[in-house]
C-alpha positions, 0 to 999 in steps of 0.5 A, spaced: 361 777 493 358 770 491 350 770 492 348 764 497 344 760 498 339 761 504 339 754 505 347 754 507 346 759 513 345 757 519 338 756 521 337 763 526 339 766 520 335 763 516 329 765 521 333 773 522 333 774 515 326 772 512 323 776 518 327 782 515 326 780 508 320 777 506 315 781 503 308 778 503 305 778 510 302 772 510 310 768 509 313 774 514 314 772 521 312 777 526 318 779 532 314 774 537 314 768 533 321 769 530 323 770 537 320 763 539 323 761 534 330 763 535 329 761 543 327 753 542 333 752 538 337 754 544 332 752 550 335 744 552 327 742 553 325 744 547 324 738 541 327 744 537 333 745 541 339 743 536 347 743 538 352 744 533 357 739 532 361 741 525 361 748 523 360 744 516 353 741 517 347 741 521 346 735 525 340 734 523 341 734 516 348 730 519 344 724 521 338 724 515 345 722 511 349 718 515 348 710 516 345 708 522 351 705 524 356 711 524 349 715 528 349 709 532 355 708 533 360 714 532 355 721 532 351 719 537 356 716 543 360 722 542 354 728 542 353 725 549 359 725 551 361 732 548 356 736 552 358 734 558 364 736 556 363 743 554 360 748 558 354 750 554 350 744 551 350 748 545 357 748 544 359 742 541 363 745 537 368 748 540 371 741 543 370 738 536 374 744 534 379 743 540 380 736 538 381 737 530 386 742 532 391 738 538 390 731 533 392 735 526 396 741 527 401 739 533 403 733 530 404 736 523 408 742 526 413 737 530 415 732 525 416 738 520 421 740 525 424 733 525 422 731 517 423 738 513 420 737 507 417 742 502 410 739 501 409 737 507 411 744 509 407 747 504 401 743 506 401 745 513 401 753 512 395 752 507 392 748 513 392 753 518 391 758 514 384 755 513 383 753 521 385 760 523 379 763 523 374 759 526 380 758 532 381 766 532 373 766 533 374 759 538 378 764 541 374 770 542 369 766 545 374 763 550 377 770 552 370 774 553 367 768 558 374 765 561 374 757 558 369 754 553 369 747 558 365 745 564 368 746 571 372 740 572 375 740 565 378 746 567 385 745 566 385 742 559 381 749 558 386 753 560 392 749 556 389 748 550 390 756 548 397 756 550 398 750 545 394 752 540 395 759 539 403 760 537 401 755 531 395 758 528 399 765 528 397 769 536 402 770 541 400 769 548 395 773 551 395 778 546 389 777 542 386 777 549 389 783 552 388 787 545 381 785 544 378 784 551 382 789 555 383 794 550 379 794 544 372 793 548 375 799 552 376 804 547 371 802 541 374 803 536 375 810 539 381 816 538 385 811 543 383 804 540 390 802 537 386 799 530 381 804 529 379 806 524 376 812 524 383 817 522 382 813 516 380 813 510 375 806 509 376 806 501 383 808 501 388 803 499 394 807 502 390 808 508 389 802 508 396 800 508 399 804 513 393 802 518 395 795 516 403 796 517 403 801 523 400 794 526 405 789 524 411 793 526 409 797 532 403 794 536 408 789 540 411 796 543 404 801 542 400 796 546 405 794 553 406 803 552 398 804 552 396 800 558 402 804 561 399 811 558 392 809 562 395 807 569 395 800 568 403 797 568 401 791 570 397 789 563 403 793 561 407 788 564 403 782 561 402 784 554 409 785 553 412 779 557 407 775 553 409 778 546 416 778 547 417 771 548 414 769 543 418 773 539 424 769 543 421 763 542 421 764 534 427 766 534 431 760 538 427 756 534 428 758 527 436 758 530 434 750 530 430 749 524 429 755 521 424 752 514 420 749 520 419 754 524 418 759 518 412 755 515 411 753 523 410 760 527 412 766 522 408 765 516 402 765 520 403 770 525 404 775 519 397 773 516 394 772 522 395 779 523 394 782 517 387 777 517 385 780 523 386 788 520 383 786 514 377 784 518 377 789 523 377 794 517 370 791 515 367 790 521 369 798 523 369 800 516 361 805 516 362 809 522 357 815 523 360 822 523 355 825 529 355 819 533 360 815 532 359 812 540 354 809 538 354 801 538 349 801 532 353 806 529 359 804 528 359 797 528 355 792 522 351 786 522 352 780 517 349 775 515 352 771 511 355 763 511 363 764 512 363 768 519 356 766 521 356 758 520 364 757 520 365 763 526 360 762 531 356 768 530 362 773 528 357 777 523 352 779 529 358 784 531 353 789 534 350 784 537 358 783 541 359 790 542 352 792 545 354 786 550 361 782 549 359 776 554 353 775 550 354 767 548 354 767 540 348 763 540 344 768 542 346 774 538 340 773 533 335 773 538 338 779 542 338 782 535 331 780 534 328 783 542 332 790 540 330 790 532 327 797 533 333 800 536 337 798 530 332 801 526 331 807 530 339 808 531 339 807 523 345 800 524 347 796 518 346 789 516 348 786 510 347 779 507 351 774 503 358 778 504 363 777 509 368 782 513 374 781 508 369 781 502 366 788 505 375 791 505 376 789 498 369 792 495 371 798 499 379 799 497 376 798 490 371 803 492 365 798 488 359 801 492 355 798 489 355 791 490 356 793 497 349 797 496 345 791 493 348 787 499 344 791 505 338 789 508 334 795 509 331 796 516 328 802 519 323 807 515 330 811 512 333 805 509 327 802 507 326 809 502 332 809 499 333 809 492 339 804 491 344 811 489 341 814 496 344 807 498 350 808 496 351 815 498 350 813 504 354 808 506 359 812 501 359 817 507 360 813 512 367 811 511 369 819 511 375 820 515 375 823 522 380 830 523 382 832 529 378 836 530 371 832 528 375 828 534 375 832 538 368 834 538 366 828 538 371 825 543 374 831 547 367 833 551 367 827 555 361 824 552 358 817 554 359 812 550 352 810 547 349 802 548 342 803 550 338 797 554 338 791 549 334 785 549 338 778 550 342 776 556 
C-alpha cells in the first residue's frame, strides 16, 4: 500500500471521504451539503460543473498550468468539440481515450507486423499493458450503456470496440457476454463462473486454481453456461466470438508469429489474469449469512488507480446496486444510500487498489488491509484495530457445499435495497 495524497484523487472523492473521515464537526460536511457538492460537479448549469478530459489531471488545474495559447488554442477548441461528440457532457474523456488508443496502439501493432524488432515489440507490450486497464473500464462503461458516443456518431461507436479489443488482450464480445450477461446475472453466486466464494481469499493455492481454471477453460464454460440456462443463442455468440479470436491469433501467428505474440498473445494472457486479479479483490470479503447482499459481498474503494485512472471502478457496490448507473454519479449515489451502507455493514477502504487488496490477502497481511478501512456505521466504527482484522479475516472464509446450499438452494431473493442516485 502507497499512502496518497488527497490532493491526487478525484474531487467526489475528496468530498466522499472528508465527509467520512473527518473528525471535527466544524471541518465535517453533512450528508445534504456533500450531495449538493457532488450534484454541481455533474449538473451542465452549475459553475461547479467540470468534465473530465484526461484521466492524469483536472481540467481545472490543466488550464491554471497551461499557456493561454495552448488553452486558447488547442484545449479549449477540442473540449467544445469533444462534448458534442460524447454522449454525456462529462465524459471527455472517453473520446480522449478513444482517440489515444486508434492513433497509438493500431499503427504500432501494424508496423510491428511489417517491421519486426525486439525493442519496438518490447515497447509496445509494455504500453499496452499500461492502456489496458483504463480501456477495460472504457469498455465496461460501453457494454453497461450500449455506446459512449452521442447518436450520429453511432457507427464509430459500434466499430471502435471490435478494433480495439483484440490488441488490448479481449476477444470479441466476451467481456460483454461474460460481465453483462453472466456475472451481473449471478453475482458472484454458485453459478458465477468467477465467484469466489468456493475459495479460500487468502489462499495462494486457491488463488491460482481460480486463475487457471479461467485461462483454460472459460472459452468452453461460458458458451455451456448459457446452454445450461436455456439460452443457446448467447451460446452461440459467446462461442463464435471466442472462437475467432482464437482462429484469427492462430493465422496470424502462422504469418508473423514475434508480431502476433507481443501483438495479440501477451496481452490476452494478462488481460485475463488482470481481470481474475481484480475480480478476486473486488469479491474477496463476502459475508457468511448474506452473501446475496450487494453491500456484502461487494467493497468500495477510494483510491487514485481505479477511481481517478478507471472511471470510478472503486465505487463497485455502487455498480452492483445498479450496473447502469453512470460512473459520474456513484459517489452521490453512495452518499443518498450512506445509511444502508452503514446498516448493511458494507466495506470501504481508502489508498489501495483491487490488485493491491489480492496481494495483501495472498500474503495473508491483514493488518495493512485493516489500517486501510474506512470505517462507517456504529460497528465498524467500535472496532479495535485487531476486531478489524478478525473481521475482514472472517470474510474471506470459503463456502462449503453445504453453506451453498443453505444460502443459494431456498430460492432466496437476492438483496439490493432502494438506493439513491439513478
Amino acid at each position: 500500500m502507497a499512502s496518497t495524497s488527497n490532493s491526487q484523487l478525484t474531487t467526489s472523492d475528496r468530498i466522499v471521504l472528508d465527509n467520512l473521515t473527518s473528525t471535527e464537526k466544524s471541518e465535517r460536511l453533512d450528508d445534504h451539503a456533500t450531495s449538493t457538492l457532488l450534484a454541481n460537479l455533474n449538473d451542465y448549469a452549475s459553475p461547479e460543473f467540470e468534465p473530465v478530459v484526461f484521466t492524469n489531471w483536472d481540467l481545472q488545474h490543466l488550464r491554471g498550468h497551461l499557456p493561454n495559447w495552448v488553452n486558447n488554442w488547442i484545449l479549449l477548441p477540442y473540449l467544445s468539440w469533444a462534448q458534442t461528440v460524447v454522449r454525456r457532457k462529462t465524459d471527455v474523456v472517453f473520446l480522449t481515450h478513444i482517440l489515444l488508443y486508434l492513433t497509438t496502439a493500431v499503427p504500432s501493432a501494424v508496423y510491428l507486423f511489417f517491421h519486426f524488432s525486439w525493442p519496438h515489440a518490447i515497447a509496445h507490450w509494455l504500453t499496452i499493458g499500461y492502456y489496458c486497464g483504463p480501456f477495460t473500464l472504457l469498455l465496461h462503461n460501453h457494454i453497461h450503456n450500449n455506446g459512449v458516443l452521442a447518436a450520429r456518431y453511432s457507427q464509430l461507436d459500434r466499430c471502435w470496440p471490435y478494433i480495439l479489443e483484440p490488441l488490448m488482450g479481449h476477444t470479441w464480445d466476451s467481456y460483454y457476454y461474460h460481465h453483462v450477461k453472466h456475472h451481473h446475472v449471478e453475482n458472484n453466486g454458485p453459478d458465477d463462473l468467477s465467484s469466489t466464494i468456493r475459495y479460500q481469499r487468502d489462499s495462494a493455492i486457491d488463488f491460482g486454481i481460480y486463475v487457471g481454471r479461467f485461462l483454460l477453460l472459460i472459452w468452453i464454460e461460458l458458451p455451456w453456461y448459457f446452454i445450461r440456462k436455456h439460452k443457446p443463442d448467447l451460446a452461440l455468440r459467446t462461442a463464435f466470438g471466442e472462437w475467432i479470436s482464437y482462429a484469427v491469433i492462430y493465422c496470424l501467428a502462422t504469418i508473423n508469429f514475434r508480431a502476433t505474440m507481443f501483438v495479440l498473445i501477451l496481452p490476452l494472457v494478462q488481460m485475463r489474469i488482470g481481470m481474475m486479479v481484480g475480480n478476486w479483490g473486488q469479491h474477496a470479503f463476502v459475508d457468511h449469512e448474506d452473501p446475496q447482499s450487494d453491500f456484502r459481498s461487494s467493497i468500495t474503494l477510494i483510491d487514485v488507480a481505479s477511481n481517478r485512472h478507471c472511471f470510478n471502478d472503486g465505487w463497485h457496490t455502487a455498480h452492483h446496486l445498479n450496473p447502469r448507473r453512470h460512473w459520474r454519479d456513484h459517489p452521490l449515489s453512495f452518499i443518498k444510500a450512506k445509511s444502508q451502507y452503514e446498516t448493511n455493514g458494507a466495506l470501504i477502504f481508502r489508498d489501495i487498489d483491487y490488485l493491491a487488496i489480492t496481494w495483501r490477502l495472498l500474503r495473508k497481511e491483514y493488518d495493512i488491509l485493516a489500517r486501510c478501512l474506512v470505517p462507517i456505521g456504529e460497528d465498524q466504527k467500535g472496532m479495535n484495530h485487531a476486531q478489524k482484522m478478525d473481521m475482514l479475516k472472517s470474510k474471506t472464509k470459503r463456502f462449503d457445499e453445504e453453506d451453498v446450499r443453505r444460502v443459494y438452494g431456498n430460492g432466496k431473493e437476492k438483496i439490493k435495497g432502494v438506493v439513491g442516485g439513478k
